[in-house]
C-alpha positions as CSV (number, residue, x, y, z in Angstrom):
1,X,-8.6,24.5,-34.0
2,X,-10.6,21.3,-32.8
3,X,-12.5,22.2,-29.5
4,X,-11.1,19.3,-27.2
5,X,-7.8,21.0,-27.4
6,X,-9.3,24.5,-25.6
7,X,-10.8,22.3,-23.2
8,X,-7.5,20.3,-22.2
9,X,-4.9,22.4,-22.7
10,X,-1.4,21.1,-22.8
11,X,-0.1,22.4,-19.2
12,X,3.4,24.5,-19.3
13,X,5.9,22.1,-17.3
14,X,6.4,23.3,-13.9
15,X,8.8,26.3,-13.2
16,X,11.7,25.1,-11.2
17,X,12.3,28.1,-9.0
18,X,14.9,26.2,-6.2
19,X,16.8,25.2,-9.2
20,X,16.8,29.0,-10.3
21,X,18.1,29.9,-7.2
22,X,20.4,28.0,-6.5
23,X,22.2,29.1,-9.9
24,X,21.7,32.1,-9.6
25,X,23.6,32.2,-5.9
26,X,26.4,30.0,-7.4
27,X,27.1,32.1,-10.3
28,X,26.9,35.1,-8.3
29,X,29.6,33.9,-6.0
30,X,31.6,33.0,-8.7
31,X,31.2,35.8,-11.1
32,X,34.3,37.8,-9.9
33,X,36.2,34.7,-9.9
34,X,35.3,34.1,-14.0
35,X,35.6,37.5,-14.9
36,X,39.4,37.8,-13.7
37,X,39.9,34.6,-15.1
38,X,38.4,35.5,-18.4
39,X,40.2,38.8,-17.9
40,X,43.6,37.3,-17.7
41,X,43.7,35.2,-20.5
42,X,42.4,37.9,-22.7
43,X,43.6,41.2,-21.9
44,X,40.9,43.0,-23.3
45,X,37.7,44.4,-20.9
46,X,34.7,43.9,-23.5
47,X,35.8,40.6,-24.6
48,X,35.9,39.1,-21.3
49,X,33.3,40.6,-20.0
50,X,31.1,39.3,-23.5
51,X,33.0,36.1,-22.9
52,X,31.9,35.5,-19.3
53,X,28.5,36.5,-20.1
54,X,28.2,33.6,-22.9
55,X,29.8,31.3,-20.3
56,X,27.1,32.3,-17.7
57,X,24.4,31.3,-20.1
58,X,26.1,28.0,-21.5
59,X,26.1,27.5,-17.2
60,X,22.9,27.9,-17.0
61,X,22.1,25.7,-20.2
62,X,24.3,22.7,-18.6
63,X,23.5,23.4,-15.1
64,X,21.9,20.0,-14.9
65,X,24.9,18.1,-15.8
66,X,26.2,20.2,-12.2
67,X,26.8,17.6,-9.2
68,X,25.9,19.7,-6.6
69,X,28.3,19.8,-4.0
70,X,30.9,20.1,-6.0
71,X,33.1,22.7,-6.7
72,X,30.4,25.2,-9.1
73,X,34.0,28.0,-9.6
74,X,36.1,24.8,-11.0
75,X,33.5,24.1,-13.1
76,X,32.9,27.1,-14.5
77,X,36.3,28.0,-15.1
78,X,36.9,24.5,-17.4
79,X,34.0,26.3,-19.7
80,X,35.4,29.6,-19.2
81,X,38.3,28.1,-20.7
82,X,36.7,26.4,-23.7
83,X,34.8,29.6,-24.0
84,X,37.8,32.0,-24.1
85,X,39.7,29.6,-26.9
86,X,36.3,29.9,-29.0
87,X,36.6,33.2,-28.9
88,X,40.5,33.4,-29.5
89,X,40.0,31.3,-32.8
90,X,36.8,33.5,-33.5
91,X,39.5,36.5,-33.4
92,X,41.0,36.5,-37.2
93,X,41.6,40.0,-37.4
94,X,43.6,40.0,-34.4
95,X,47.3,38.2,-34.3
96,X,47.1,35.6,-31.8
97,X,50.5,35.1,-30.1
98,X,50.0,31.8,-28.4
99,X,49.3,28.6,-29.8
100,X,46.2,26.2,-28.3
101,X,49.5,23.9,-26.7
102,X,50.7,27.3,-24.8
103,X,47.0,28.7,-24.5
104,X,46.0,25.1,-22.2
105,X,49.1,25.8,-20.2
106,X,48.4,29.2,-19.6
107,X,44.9,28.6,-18.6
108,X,45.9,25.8,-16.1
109,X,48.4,28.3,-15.1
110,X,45.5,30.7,-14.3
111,X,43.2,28.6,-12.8
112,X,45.5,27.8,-9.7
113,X,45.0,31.2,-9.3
114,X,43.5,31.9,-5.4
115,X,39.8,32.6,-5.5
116,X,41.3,35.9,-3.3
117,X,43.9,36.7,-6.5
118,X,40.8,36.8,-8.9
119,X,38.7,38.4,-6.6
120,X,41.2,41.7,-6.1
121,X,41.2,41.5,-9.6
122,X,38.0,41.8,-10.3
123,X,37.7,44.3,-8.0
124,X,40.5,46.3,-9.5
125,X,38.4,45.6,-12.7
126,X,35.6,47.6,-11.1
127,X,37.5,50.6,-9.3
128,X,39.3,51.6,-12.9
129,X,36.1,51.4,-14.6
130,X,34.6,54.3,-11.4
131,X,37.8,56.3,-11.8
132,X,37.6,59.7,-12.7
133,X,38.0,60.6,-16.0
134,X,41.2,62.5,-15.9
135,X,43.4,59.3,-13.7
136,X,41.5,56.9,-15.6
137,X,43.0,58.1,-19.2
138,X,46.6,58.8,-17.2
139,X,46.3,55.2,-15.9
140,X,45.3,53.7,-18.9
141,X,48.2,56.1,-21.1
142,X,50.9,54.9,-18.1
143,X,50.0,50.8,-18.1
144,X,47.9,49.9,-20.4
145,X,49.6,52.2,-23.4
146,X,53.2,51.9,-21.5
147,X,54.0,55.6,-22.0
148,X,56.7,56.9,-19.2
149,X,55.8,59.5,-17.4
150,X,57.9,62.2,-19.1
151,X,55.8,61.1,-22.0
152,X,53.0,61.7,-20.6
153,X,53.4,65.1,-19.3
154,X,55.1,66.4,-22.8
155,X,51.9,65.1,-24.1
156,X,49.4,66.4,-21.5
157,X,51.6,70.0,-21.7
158,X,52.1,69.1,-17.8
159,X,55.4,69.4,-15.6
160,X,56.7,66.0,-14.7
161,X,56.2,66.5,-11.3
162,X,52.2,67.3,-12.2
163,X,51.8,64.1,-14.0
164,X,53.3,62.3,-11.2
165,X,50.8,63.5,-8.6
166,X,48.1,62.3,-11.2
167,X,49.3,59.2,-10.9
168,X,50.1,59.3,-7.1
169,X,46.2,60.3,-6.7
170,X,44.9,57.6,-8.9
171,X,47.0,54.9,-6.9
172,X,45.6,55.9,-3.9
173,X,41.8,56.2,-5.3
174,X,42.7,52.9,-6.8
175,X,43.9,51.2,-3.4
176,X,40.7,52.7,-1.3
177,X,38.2,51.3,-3.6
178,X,39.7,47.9,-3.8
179,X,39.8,47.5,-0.4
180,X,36.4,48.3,0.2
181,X,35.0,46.4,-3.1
182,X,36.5,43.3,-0.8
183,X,35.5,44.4,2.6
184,X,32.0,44.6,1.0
185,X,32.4,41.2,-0.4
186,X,33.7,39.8,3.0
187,X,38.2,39.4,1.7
188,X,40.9,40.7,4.0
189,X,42.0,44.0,1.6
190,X,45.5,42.9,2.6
């Protein structure tokens, strides 16, 4: 190694900390916001929540082409949405329903969405994911699985009534947490 170069090092370029922070505040206000959004498109927990990590670091990578001042959630929701059709076409195992025409009209659909819509979402999104074990699989067997009731219970070897109390309980656990997930983040619960 020639000597003049330990005597003149090449400097690292300065760390931009400001520019850091002020990402980092942006995408944090707007994470609930990309996650429903991501959410909604894909119906699927891990995927968007893999999906709106990879958009928060493609954010970060473009963050210099940001205007600030600007909407930052509108922004982020346009690469969201190139983000979560990437992924869609990345998906050949799975069947995929929707065509890229119906897919753009779907998103636009979605991003009219209120900031407050995606932000009860996300919420929900939380409060399911805290749930007890026992309401969570009933929830999950009930909605997600679209099991009735009487289904449930024959499976569960529980009375009708039983399984319906389940459910009652895990509504109300449910409604508690989201409205205090959005008191803490400042939302009316209503």
């Amino acid at each position: 190694m020639p000597e003049e170069s330990l005597q003149n090092p090449v400097p690292d370029p300065p760390i931009d900390f400001d520019r850091g922070e002020s990402f980092t505040r942006l995408l944090l206000e707007t994470q609930p916001r990309l996650f429903g959004f991501t959410l909604s498109l894909l119906h699927d927990r891990q995927a968007a929540m893999d999906v709106t990590q990879d958009v928060g670091v493609l954010l970060w990578r473009k963050f210099d082409e940001y205007e600030p001042g600007t909407d930052f959630g509108a922004w982020a929701l346009k690469i969201a949405r190139f983000k979560v059709m990437e992924w869609r076409r990345a998906q050949t195992k799975l069947p995929i329903a929707l065509d890229d025409d119906a897919m753009e009209l779907l998103t636009d659909d979605v991003e009219e969405l209120s900031s407050a819509q995606l932000q009860r979402l996300a919420a929900l999104e939380t409060c399911l994911s805290r749930l007890p074990e026992k309401q969570r699989q009933v929830i999950d067997e009930r909605y997600v699985d679209k099991n009735t009731v009487v289904r449930i219970a024959e499976r569960w070897n529980r009375s009708r009534v039983a399984m319906h109390q389940l459910l009652k309980k895990a509504h109300q656990t449910l409604r508690l947490c989201v409205q205090e997930q959005l008191r803490k983040e400042g939302q009316s619960p209503s």
